[in-house]
MMTF fields as JSON, N, C-alpha, C and O atoms, coordinates in Angstrom:
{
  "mmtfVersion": "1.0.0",
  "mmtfProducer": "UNKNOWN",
  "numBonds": 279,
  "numAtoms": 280,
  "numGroups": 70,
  "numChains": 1,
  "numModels": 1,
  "chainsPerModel": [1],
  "groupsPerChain": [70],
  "chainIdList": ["A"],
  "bondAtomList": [4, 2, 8, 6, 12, 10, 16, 14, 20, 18, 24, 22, 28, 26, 32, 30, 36, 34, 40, 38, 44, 42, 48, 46, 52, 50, 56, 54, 60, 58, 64, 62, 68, 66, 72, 70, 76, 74, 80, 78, 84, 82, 88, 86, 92, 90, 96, 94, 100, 98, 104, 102, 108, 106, 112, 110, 116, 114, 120, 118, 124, 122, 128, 126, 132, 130, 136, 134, 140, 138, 144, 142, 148, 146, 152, 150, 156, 154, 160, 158, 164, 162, 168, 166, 172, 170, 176, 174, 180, 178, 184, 182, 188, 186, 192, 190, 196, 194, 200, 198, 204, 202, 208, 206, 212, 210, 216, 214, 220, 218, 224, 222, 228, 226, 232, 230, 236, 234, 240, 238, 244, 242, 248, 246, 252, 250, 256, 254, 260, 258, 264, 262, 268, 266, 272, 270, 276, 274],
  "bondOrderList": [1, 1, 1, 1, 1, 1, 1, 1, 1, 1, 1, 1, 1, 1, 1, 1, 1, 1, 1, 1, 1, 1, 1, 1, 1, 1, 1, 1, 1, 1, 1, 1, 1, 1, 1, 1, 1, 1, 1, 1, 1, 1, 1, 1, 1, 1, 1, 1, 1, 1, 1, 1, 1, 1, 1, 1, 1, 1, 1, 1, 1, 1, 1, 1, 1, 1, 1, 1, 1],
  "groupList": [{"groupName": "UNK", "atomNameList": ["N", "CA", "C", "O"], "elementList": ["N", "C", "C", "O"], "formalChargeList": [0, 0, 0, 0], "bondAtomList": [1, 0, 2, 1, 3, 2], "bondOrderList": [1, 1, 2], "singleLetterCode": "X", "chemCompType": "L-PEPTIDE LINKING"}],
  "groupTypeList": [0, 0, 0, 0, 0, 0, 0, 0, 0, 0, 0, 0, 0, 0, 0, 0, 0, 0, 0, 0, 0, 0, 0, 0, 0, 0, 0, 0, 0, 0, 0, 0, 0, 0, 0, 0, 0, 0, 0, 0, 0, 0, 0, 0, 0, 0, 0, 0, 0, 0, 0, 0, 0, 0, 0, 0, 0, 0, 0, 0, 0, 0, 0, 0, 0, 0, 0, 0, 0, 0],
  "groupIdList": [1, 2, 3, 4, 5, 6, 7, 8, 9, 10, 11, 12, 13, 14, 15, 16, 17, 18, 19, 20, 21, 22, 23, 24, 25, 26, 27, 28, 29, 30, 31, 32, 33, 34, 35, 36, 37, 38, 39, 40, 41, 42, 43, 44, 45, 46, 47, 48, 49, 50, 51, 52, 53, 54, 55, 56, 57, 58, 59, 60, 61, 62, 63, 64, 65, 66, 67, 68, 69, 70],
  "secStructList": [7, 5, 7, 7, 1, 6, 6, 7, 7, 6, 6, 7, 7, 7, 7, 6, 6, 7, 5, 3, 3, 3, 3, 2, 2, 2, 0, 0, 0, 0, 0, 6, 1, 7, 7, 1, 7, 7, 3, 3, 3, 3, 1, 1, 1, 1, 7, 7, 7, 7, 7, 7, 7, 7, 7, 7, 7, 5, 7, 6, 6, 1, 7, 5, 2, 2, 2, 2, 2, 7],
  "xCoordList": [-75.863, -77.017, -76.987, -76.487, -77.747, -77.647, -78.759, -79.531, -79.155, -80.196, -80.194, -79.652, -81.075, -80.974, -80.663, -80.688, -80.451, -80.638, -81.954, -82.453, -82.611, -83.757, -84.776, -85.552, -84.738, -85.217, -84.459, -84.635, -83.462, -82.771, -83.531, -83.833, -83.808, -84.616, -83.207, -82.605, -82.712, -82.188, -82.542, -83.664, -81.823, -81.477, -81.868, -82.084, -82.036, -82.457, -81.619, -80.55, -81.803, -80.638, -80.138, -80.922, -78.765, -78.394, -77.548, -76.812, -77.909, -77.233, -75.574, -74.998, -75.079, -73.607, -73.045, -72.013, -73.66, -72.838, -73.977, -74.124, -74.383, -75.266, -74.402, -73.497, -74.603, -74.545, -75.395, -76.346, -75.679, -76.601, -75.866, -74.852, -76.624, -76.542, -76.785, -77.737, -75.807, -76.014, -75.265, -74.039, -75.852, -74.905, -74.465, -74.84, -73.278, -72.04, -73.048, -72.886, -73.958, -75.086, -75.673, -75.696, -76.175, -76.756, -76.24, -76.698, -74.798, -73.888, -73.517, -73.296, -73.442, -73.042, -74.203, -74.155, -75.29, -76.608, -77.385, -78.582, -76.242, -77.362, -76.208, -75.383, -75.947, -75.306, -74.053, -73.568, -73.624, -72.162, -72.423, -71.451, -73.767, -73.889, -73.777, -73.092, -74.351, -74.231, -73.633, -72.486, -73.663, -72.697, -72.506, -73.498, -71.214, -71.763, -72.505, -73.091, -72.38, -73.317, -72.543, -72.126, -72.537, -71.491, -72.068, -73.274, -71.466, -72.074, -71.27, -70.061, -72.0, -71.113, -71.528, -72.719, -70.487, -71.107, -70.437, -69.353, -71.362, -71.404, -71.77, -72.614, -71.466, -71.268, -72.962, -73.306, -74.03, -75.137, -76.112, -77.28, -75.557, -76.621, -76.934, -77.28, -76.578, -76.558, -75.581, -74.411, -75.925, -75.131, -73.612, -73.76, -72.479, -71.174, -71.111, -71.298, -70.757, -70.247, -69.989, -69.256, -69.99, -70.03, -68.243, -68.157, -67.142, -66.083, -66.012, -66.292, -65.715, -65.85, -64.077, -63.147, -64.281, -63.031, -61.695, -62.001, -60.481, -59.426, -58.964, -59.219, -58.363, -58.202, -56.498, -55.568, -56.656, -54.885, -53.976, -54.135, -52.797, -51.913, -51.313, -51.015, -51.341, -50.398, -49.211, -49.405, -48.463, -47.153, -47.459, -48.481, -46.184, -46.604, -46.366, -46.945, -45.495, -45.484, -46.646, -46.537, -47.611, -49.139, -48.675, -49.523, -47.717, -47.66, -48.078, -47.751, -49.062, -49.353, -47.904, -47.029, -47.742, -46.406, -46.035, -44.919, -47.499, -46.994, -46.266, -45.243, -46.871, -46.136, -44.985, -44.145, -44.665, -43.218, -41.98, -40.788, -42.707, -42.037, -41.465, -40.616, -42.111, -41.781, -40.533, -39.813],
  "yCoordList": [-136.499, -136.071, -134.547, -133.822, -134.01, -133.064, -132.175, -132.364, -130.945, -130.293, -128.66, -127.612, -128.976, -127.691, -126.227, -126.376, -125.209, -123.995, -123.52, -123.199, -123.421, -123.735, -123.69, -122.76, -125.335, -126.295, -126.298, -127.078, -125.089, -125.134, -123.886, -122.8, -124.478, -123.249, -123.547, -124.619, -122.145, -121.563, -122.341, -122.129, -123.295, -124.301, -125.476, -126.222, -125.825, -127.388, -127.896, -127.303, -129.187, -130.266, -131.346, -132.003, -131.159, -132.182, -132.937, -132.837, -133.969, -135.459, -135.554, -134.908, -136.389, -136.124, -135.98, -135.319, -136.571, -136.547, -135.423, -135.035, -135.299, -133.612, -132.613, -132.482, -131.691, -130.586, -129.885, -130.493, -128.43, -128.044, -127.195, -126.498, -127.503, -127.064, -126.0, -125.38, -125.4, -124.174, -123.422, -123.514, -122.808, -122.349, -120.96, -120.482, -120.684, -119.242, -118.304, -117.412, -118.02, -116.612, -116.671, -115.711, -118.113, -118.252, -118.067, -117.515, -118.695, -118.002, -116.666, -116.214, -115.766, -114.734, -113.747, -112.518, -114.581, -113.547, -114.128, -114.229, -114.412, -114.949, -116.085, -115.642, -117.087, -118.25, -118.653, -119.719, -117.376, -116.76, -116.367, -115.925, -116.504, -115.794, -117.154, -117.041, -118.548, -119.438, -119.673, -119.388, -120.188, -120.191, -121.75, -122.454, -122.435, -123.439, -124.791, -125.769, -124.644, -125.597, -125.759, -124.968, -127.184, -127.469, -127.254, -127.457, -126.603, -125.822, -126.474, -126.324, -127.061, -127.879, -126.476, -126.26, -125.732, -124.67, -125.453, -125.992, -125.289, -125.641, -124.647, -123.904, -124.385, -123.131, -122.767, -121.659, -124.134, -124.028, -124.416, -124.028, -125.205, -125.295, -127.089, -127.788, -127.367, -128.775, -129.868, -129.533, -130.871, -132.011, -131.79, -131.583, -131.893, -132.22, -133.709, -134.694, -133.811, -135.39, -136.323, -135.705, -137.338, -138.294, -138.706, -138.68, -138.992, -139.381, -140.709, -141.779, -140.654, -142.623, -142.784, -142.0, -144.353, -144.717, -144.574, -144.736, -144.327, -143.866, -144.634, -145.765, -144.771, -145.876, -146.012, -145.26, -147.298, -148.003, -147.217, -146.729, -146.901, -145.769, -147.079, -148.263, -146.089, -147.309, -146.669, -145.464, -146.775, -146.891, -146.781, -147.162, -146.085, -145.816, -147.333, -147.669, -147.88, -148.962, -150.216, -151.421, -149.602, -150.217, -151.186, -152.078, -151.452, -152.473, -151.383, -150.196, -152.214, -151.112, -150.956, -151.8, -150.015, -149.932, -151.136, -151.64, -151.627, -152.869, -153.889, -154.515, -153.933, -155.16, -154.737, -155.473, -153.505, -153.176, -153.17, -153.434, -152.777, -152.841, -154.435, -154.631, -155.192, -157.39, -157.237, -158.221],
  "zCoordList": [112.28, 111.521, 111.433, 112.293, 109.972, 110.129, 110.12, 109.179, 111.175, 111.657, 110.783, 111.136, 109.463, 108.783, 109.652, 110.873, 109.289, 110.223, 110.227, 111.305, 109.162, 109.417, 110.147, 110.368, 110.731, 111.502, 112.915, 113.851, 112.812, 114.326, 115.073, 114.579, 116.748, 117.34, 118.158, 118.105, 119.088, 120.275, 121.284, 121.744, 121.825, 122.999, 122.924, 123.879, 121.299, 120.898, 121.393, 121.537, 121.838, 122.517, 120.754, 120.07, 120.538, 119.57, 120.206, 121.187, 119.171, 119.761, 119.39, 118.515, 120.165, 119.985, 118.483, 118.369, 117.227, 116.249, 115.332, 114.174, 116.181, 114.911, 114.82, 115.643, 113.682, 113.224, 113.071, 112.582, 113.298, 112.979, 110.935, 110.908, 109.702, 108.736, 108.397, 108.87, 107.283, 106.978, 105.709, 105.651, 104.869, 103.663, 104.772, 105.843, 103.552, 104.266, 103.966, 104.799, 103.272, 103.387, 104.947, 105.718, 105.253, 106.656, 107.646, 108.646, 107.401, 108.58, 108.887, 110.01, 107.243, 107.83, 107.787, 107.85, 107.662, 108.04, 109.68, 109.948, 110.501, 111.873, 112.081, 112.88, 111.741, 112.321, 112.794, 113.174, 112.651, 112.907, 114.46, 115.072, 115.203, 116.366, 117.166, 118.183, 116.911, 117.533, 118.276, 117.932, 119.504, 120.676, 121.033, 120.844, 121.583, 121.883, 120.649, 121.112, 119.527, 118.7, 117.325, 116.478, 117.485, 115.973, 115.155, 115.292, 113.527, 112.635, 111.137, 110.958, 110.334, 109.536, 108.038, 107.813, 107.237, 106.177, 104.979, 104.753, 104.475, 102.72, 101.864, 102.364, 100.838, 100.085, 99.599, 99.188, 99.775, 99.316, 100.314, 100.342, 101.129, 102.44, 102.64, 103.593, 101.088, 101.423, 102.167, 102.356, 102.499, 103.487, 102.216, 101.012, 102.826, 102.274, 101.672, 102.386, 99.935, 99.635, 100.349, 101.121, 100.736, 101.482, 100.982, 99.754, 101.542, 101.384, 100.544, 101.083, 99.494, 98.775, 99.189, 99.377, 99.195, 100.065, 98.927, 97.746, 99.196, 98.558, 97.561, 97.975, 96.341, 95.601, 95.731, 96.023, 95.373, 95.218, 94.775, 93.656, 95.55, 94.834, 93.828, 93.986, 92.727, 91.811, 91.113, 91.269, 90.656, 90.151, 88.609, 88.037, 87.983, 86.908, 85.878, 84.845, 86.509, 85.332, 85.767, 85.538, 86.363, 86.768, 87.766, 87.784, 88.626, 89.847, 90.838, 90.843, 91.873, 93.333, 93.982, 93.788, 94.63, 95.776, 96.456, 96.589, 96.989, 97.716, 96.768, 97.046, 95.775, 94.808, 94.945, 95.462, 94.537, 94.394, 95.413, 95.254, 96.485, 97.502, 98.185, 99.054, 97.585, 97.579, 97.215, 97.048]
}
């Protein structure tokens, strides 16, 4: 989860899979001092795209690899 900068005070306890958030102005105005505290930067401050899952490598004469590889 992610804990705006914000919304972050100096010795908040985060949970194992937090971040605390932050655009690169925030970091390099203050969040660059953080010690100790995972810091996820995005160019605007918002959460990063969510990964969509990878698609079928395919081959140019349209069979997937695996077909091809039979």
């Amino acid at each position: 989860m992610y804990i705006r900068y914000t919304n972050y005070k100096t010795g908040m306890q985060l949970g194992e899979n937090d971040s605390v958030l932050m655009s690169l102005r925030e970091f390099l105005g203050g969040g660059k001092d953080l010690e100790d505290v995972p810091v996820t930067i995005t160019p605007d401050g918002e959460p990063p795209a969510e990964e969509t899952e990878e698609e079928p490598d395919v081959s140019i004469d349209g069979d997937s690899e695996e077909e091809a590889a039979e």
